[in-house]
C-alpha positions as CSV (number, residue, x, y, z in Angstrom):
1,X,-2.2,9.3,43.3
2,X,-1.6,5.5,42.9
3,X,1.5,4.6,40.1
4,X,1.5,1.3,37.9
5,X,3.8,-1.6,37.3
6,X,4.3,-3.8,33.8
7,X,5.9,-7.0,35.0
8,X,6.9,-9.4,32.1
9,X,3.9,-8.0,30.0
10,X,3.9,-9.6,26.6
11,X,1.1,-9.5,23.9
12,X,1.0,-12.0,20.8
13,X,-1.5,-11.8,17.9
14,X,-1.5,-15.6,17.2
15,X,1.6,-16.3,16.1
16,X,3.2,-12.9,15.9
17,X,4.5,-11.3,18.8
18,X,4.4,-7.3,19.2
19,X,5.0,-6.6,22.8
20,X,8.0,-8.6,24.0
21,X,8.6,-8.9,27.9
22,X,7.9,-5.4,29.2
23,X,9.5,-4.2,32.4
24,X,8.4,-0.7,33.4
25,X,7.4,0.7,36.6
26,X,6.1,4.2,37.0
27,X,5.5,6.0,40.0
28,X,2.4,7.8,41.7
29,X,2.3,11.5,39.8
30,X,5.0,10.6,37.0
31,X,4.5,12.1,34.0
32,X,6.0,9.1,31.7
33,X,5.9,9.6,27.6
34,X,6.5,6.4,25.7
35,X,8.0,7.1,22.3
36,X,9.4,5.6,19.4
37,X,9.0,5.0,15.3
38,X,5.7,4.2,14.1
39,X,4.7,0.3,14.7
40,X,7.2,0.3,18.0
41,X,4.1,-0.9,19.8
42,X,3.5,2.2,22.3
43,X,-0.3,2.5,21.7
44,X,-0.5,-0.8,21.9
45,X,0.9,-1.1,25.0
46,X,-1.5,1.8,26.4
47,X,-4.3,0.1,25.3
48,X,-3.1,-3.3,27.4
49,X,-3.2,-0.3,30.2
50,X,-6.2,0.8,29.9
51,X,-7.5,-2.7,29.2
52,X,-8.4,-2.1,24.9
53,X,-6.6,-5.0,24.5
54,X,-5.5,-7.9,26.6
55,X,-2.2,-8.9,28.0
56,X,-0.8,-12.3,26.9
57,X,1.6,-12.8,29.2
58,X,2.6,-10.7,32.5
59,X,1.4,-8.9,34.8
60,X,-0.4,-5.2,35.0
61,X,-0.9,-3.3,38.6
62,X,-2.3,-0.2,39.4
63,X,-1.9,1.1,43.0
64,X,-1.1,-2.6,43.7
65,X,-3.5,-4.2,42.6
66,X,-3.7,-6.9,39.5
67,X,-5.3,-5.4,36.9
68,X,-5.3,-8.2,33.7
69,X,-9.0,-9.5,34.0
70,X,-10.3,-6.2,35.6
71,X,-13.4,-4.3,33.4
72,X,-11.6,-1.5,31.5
73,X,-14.3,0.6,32.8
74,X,-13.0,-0.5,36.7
75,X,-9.6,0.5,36.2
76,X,-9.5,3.9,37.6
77,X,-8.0,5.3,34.1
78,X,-9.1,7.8,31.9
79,X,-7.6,8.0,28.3
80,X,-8.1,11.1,25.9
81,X,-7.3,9.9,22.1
82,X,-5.6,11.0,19.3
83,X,-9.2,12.1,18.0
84,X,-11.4,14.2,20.1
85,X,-14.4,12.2,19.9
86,X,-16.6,14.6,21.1
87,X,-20.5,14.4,20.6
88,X,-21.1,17.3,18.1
89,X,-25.2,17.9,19.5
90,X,-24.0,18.4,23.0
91,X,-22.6,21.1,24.7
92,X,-19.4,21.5,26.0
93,X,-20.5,21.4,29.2
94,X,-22.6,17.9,28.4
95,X,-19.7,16.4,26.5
96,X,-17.0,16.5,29.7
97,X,-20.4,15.4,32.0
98,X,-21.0,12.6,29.8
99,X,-19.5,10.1,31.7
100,X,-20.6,10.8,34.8
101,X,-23.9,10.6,33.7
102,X,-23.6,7.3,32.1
103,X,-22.3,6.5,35.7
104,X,-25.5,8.1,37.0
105,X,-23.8,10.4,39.5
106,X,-26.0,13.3,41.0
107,X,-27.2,16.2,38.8
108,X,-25.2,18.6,41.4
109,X,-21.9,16.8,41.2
110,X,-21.6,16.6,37.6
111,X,-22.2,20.6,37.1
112,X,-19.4,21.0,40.3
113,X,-17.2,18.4,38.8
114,X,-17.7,20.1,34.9
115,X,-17.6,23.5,36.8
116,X,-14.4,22.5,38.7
117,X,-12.5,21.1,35.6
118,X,-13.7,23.6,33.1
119,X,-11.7,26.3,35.3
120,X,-8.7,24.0,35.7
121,X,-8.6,23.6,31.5
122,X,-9.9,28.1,31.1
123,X,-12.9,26.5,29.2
124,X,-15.4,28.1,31.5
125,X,-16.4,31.2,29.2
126,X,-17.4,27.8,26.5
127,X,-19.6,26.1,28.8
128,X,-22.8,26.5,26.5
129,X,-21.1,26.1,23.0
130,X,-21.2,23.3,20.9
131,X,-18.0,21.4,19.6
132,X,-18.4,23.2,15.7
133,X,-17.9,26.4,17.3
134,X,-14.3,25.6,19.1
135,X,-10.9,25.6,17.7
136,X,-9.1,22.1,17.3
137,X,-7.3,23.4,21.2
138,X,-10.7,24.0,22.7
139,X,-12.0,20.6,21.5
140,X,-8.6,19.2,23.0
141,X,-9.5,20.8,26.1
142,X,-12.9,19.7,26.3
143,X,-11.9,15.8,25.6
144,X,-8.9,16.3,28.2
145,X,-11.9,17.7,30.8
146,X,-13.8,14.4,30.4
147,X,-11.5,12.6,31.5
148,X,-10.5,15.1,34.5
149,X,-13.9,15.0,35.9
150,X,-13.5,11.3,36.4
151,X,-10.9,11.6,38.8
152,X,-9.0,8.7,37.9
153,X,-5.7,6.9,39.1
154,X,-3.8,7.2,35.9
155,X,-4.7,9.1,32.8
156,X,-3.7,7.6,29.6
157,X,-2.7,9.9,26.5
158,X,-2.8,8.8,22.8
159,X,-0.9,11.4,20.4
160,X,-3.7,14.0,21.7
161,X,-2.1,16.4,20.2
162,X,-1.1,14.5,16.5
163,X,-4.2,16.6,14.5
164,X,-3.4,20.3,15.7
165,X,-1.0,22.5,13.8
166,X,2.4,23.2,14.8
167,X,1.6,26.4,16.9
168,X,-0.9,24.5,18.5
169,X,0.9,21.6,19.5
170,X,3.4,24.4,21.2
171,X,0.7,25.7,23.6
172,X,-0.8,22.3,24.5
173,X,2.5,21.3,25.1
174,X,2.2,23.8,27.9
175,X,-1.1,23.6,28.9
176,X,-0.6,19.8,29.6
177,X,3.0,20.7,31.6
178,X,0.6,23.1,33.8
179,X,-2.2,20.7,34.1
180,X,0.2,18.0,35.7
181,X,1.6,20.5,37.6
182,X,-2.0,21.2,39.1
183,X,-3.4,17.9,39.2
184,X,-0.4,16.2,40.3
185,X,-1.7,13.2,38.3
186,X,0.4,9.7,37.2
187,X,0.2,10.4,33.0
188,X,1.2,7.7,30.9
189,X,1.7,9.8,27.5
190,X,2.1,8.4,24.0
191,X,3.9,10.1,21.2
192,X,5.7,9.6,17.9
193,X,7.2,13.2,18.5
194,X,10.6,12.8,20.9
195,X,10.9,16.7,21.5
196,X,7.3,16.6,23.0
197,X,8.7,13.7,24.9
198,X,11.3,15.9,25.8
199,X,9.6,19.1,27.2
200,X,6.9,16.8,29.1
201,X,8.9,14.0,30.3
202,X,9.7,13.0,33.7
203,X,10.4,9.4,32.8
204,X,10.9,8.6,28.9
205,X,10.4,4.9,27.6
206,X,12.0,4.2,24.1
207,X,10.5,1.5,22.3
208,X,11.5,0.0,18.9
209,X,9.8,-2.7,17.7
210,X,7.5,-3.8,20.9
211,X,11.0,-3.8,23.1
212,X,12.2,-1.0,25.6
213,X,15.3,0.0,24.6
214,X,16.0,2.4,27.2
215,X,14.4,4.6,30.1
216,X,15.2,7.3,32.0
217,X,15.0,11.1,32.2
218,X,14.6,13.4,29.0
219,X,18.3,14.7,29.4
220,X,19.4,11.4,30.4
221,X,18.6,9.8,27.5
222,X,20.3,12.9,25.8
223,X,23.5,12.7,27.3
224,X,24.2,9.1,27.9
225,X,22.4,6.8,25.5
226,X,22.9,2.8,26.0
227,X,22.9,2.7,21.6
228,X,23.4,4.4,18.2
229,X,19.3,4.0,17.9
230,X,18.8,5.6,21.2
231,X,21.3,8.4,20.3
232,X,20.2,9.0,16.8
233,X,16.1,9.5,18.0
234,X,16.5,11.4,21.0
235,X,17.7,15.1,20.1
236,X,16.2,17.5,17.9
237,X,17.7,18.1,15.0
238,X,19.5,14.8,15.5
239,X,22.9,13.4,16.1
240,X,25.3,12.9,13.0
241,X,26.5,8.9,12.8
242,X,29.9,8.5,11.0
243,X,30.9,5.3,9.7
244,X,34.9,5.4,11.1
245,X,37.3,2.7,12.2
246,X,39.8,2.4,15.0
247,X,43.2,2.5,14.0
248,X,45.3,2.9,17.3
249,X,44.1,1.2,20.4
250,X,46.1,1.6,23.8
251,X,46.4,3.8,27.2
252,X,42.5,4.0,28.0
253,X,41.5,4.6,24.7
254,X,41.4,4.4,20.4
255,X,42.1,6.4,18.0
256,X,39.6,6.4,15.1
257,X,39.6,7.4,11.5
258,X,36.4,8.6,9.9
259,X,35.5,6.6,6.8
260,X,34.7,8.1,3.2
261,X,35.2,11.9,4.2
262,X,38.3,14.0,4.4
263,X,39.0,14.3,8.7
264,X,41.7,14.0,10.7
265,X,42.0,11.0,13.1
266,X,41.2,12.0,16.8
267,X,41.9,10.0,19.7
268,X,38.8,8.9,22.3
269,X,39.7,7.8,25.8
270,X,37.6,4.9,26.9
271,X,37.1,3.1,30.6
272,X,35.9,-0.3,29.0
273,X,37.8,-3.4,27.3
274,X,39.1,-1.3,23.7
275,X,37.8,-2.6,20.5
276,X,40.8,-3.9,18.2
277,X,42.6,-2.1,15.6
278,X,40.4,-2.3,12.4
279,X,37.7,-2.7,14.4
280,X,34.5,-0.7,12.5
281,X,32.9,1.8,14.6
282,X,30.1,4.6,14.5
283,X,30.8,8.0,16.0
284,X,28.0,10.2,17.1
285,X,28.1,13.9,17.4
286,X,25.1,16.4,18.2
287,X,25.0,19.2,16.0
288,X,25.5,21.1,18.8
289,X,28.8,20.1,19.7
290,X,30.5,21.2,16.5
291,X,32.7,24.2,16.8
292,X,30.6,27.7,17.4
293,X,32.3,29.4,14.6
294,X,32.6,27.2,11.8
295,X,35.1,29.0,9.0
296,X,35.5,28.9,5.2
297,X,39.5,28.6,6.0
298,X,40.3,27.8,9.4
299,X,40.9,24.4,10.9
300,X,38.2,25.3,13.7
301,X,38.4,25.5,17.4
302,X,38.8,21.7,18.0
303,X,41.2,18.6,17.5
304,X,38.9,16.5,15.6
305,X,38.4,18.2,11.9
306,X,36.2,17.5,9.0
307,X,36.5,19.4,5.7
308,X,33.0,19.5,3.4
309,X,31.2,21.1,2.0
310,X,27.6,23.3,2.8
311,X,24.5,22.3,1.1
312,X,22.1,24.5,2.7
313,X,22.2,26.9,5.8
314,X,18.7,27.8,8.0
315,X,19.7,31.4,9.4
316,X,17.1,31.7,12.2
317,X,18.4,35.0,13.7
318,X,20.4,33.7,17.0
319,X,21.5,30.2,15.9
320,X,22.0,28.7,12.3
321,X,22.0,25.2,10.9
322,X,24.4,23.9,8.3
323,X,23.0,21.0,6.4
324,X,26.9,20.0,4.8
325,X,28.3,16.8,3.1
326,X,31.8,15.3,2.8
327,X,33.7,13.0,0.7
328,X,31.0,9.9,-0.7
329,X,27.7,11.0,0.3
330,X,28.1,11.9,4.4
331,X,25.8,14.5,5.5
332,X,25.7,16.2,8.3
333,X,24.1,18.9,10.3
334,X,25.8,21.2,12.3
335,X,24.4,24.1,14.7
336,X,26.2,27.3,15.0
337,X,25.7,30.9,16.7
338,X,27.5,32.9,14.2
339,X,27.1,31.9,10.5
340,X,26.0,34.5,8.5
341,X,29.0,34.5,6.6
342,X,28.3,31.0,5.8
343,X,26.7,30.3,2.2
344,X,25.6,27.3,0.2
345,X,28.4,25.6,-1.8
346,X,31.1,26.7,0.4
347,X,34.0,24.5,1.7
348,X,34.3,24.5,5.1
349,X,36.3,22.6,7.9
350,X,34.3,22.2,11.2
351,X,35.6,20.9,14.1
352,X,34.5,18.6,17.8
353,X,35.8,17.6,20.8
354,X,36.8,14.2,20.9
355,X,35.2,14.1,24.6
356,X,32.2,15.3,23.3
357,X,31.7,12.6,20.5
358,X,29.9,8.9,21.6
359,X,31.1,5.9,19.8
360,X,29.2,2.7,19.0
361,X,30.4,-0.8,17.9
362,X,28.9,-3.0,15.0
363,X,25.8,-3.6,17.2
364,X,25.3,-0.5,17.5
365,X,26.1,-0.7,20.9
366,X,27.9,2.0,23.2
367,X,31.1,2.0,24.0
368,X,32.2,3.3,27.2
């Protein structure tokens, strides 16, 4: 299964510029998500792909070959859209056929290439129906199955699964893990949704505002972000940012106080050049990596401390969330394992490691 290659790939609409000097190479049978706010450019950089729109500047391969001038329809890529675009008088059997067809391949292979796929996706019992008569999954399956029987190099995903419902979008989720499995196929997936990019990723590509920002694994990303952006999207729910300041620097590391909130100064060991004293800074901390058992009266189970005060709290059986604020408008969301006693309106103090917590200059920038 051939990969692809974005060398310098730029694309301008006259004078604006929305894809700026893309570097991305993915490899035969990744399964690589590109995600990021809406506008970041990530559909339209699957389009350049699959040849929708044309590249400015750059270069496109595919199994090593140029791609820029080549028919879309020559590209050996297959791309299932956010809308299933199926032909409601045909069957679904006729609908994943359809292109073969239009290709004018043999009567026998379409039926053992519909046949084939239509097993792969457990639509074979559906063969005969039309689309009306399918739930919003089946008529996922049945667009993803038109593209399977192509056989193409890459297959190209646009938010496929954007219009289904929440349950839904859980069991696609699988059914998509399990087809790549199968198939062993290079995917090029796009999503707004960074915990879909999460469970499906082998390669994640953040993108804000036609720029990668960062790439790497789904729990790279998560435990060793290059930014405050990349930190603050990747993580569900996400990671608090404190406004704080450095007030001791020395030995390997700072010591920072948190700005407009009632916390004790903690002290973070860095290996880089140490930001001045005074110096503004951002702390991030996952929700996770709050102290388990947050109390109503107890300084908590770590050295860095924050007193506030609970605003809401999501019991969901084994593990709660504690939406809180602190001194002039902070919020923050913590996840613990043992809340009940926890109510809204409470004072609390909860507590983190200092080694657990990221911290992030002006720029926004990592500090390491």
């Amino acid at each position: 299964m051939p990969g692809l290659e974005l060398i310098d790939v730029n694309k301008r609409y006259g004078e604006a510029q929305v894809i700026h000097d893309v570097n991305l190479d993915v490899k035969p049978g990744e399964f690589c998500v590109f995600v990021g706010p809406s506008g970041c450019g990530k559909s339209t950089l699957l389009r350049m792909i699959a040849g929708l729109e044309d590249i400015s500047s750059g270069a496109l391969s595919i199994g090593g070959r140029t791609m820029n001038d080549v028919d879309p329809s020559k590209r050996g890529v297959a791309m299932v859209f956010q809308s299933y675009a199926l032909y409601p008088h045909l069957t679904v059997a006729e609908n994943m056929g359809f292109g073969l067809r239009f290709a004018k391949r043999p009567k026998a292979e379409i039926e053992r290439e519909v046949t084939a796929a239509a097993k792969v996706l457990e639509l074979d019992h559906l063969l005969d129906r039309k689309p009306k008569a399918l739930s919003g999954g089946q008529r996922q399956r049945v667009a993803i199955g038109r593209a399977i029987v192509r056989k193409p190099d890459v297959f190209l995903f646009d938010e496929p699964l954007s219009n289904l419902d929440a349950e839904l979008r859980v069991n696609m989720r699988v059914e998509i893990a399990r087809l790549h499995k199968e198939l062993g196929a290079t995917i090029v997936y796009v999503t707004h949704d960074q915990v879909e990019a999460m469970t499906l990723a082998d390669k994640i590509v953040v993108l804000r505002a036609g720029r990668i920002e960062q790439v790497g694994s789904p729990l790279a990303l998560y435990d060793d972000p290059d930014n405050a952006f990349i930190a603050g999207f990747i993580g569900s729910p996400k990671m608090n940012l404190l406004a704080g300041r450095v007030t001791e620097a020395g030995d390997g590391g700072v010591t920072v106080t948190l700005d407009r909130i009632d916390a004790a100064p903690f002290r973070k060991a860095l290996g880089g050049p140490l930001p001045g004293v005074g110096t503004p800074v951002t702390v991030g901390v996952r929700p996770e990596h709050f102290a388990e058992h947050v109390t109503e009266d107890g300084p908590g189970d770590g050295p860095a401390r924050l007193s506030l005060e609970t605003d809401l709290v999501e019991h969901l059986g084994g593990e709660s969330y504690i939406y809180a604020h602190g001194g002039a408008g902070v919020r923050l969301i913590i996840k613990a394992q043992d809340s009940r006693h926890v109510e809204a309106g409470q004072t609390i103090t909860a507590s983190f490691r200092p080694e657990a917590a990221f911290l992030f200059d002006e720029e926004g920038l990592r500090l390491r």
